[in-house]
N, C-alpha and C positions, 0 to 999 in steps of 0.2 A: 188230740189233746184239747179239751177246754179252759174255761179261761182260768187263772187261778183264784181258788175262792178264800178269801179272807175274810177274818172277826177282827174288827175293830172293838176293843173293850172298852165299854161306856162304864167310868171313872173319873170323874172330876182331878185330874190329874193336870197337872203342870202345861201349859201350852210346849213347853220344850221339851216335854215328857212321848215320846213313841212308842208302839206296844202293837206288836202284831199276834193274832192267834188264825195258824194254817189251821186248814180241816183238811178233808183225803182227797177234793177234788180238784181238778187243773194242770196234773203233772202226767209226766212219761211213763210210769212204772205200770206193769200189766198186772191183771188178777195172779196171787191174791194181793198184793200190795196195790192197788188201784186207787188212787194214781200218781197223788203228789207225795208218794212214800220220802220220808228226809232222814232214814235210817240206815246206817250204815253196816248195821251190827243184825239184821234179821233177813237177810238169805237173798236178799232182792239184789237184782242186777247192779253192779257198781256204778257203769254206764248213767243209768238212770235216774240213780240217786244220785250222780254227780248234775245230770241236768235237771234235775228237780230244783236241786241246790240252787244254780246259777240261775234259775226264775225268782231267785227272792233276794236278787242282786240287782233290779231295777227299785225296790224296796227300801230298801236298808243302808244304809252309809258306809257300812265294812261287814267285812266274813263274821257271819257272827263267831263268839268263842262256843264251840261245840266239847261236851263233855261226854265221859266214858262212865254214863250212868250205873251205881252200884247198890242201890237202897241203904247207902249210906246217909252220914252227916255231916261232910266231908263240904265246905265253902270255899272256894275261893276269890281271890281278888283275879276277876277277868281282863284287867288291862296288863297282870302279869303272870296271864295266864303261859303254860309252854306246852306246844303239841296239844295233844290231845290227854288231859287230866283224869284220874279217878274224882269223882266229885259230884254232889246230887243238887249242887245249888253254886252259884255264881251272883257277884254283885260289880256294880263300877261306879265308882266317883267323879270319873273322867270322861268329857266327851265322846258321844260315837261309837263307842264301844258295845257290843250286843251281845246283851245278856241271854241265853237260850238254857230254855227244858225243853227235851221230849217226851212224848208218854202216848200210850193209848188205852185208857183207861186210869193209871196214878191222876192224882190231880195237880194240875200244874197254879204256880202262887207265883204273881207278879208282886213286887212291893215296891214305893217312890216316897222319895219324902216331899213334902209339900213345898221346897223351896226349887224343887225340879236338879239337883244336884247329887243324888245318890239314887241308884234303883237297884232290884235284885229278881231274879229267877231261879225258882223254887220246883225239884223236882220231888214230892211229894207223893209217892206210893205208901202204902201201909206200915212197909217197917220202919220208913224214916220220921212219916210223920209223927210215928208213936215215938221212933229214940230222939225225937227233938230238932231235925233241921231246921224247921221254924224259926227254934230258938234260936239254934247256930248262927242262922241268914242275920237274924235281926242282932245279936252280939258282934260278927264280925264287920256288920255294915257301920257301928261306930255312931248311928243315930238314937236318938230318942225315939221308942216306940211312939208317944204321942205324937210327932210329925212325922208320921209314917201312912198312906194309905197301902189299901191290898185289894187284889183282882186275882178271884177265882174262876180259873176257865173251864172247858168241858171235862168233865169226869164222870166214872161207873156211878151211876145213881145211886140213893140209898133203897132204892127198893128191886135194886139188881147186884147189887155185892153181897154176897152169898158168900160168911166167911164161917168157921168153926169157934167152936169156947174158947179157943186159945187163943185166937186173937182179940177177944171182947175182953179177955184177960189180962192181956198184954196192954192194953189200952188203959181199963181201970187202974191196973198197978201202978200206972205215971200219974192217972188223974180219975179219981173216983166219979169226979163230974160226969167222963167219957161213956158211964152208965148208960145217960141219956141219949146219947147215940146210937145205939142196939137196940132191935126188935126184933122177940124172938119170929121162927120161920123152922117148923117141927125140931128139932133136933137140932138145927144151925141159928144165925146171927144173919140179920139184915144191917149192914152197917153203913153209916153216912159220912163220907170222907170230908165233903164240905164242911158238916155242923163240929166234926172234931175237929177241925184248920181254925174255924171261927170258934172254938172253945180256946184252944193253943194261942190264935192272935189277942182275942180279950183280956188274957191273964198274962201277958205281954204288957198290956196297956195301949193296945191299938184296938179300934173301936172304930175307925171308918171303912169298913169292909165291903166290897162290891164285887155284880158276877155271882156266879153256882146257879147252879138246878140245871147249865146242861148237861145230859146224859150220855155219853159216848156207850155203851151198849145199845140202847132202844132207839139209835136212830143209825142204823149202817150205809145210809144214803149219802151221811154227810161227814163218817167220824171212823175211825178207828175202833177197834177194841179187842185186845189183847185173853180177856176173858169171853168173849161171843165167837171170835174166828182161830185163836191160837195163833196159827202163822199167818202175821197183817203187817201194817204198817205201822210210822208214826209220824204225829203230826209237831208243830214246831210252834212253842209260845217264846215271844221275841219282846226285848225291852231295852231303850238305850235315853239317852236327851242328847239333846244337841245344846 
């Protein structure tokens, strides 16, 4: 096992503000889940993911709240959280509490407001980002978009999402803007998960966005990817204050 490798997200973010983003290296789990696999739900040994788990326990101040990701729009309040929730986004108001998404390839969206007293964790794959969790995250957190920053982590680049009409379609029909996000690629869509989060956060009225451009397809050295390998792992974006 090597050591474990973490992103620190560079965000002008609250000194009492935390955020951790794992990548695949450092943990117990063998190919194809190699190595800090933190999924419980993709075939990989229990064992392993449970000691993956407890590597990010010298980390963190508590278990983070783990969710039963559904590409829904589904928020909840993670300090009352119970078990293990359907839910694609989580937020906390209260100390210590750890906000988590997983994904390998969706894009994961941290949010903080600038007073260092509310954050959220945003799981952000295609069909949530299109029905709105975004907006769900930032209505149930009960903040003003403008005191709000946002930290976009690694995700499927826009020049490797390789999607059909029907989802450039599905996109426009929420927000014509979303146009701009598509390039065609013979037949299909080249789509950019980032630049639509940062269309979605703008028309919010959040405008200090930070993070994106990394690629979890084009770099399998260091990342996940659910559209490159099919059966893989996933990686764990984490956010709490103290």
């Amino acid at each position: 096992m090597s050591k474990v490798d973490f992103i620190i997200p560079d965000w002008p973010s609250p000194v009492n503000v935390k955020a951790i983003q794992t990548t695949r290296l450092g943990g117990y789990s063998v190919a194809p889940y190699g190595s800090l696999n933190l999924g419980l739900h993709v075939q990989d040994d229990g064992l392993a993911v449970a000691k993956n788990r407890q590597l990010l326990s010298d980390y963190l101040p508590s278990e983070p709240v783990w969710l039963n990701q559904v590409h829904g729009v589904e928020v909840i309040d993670a300090t009352k959280s119970m078990c293990v929730q359907d839910a694609d986004a989580s937020f906390s108001k209260n100390k210590n509490v750890v906000c988590v998404t997983m994904t390998a390839d969706c894009l994961p969206v941290l949010l903080c407001n600038q007073q260092g007293t509310a954050v959220a964790s945003i799981h952000a794959g295609w069909r949530s980002l299109c029905d709105g969790v975004i907006e769900a995250t930032i209505k149930m957190m009960g903040v003003e978009p403008e005191e709000l920053m946002a930290w976009l982590g690694p995700a499927i680049g826009p020049d490797a999402f390789e999607v059909g009409s029907e989802v450039r379609e599905a996109f426009i029909a929420q927000d014509a803007q979303a146009d701009q996000a598509f390039k065609a690629y013979g037949d299909k869509w080249l789509g950019d998960l980032c630049g639509i989060a940062k269309q979605r956060l703008n028309k919010q009225g959040l405008n200090k966005i930070y993070g994106g451009g990394e690629c979890t397809y084009s770099d399998p050295s260091r990342y996940f990817s659910f559209r490159r390998d099919g059966l893989t792992g996933r990686m764990a974006t984490m956010i709490w204050f103290e």
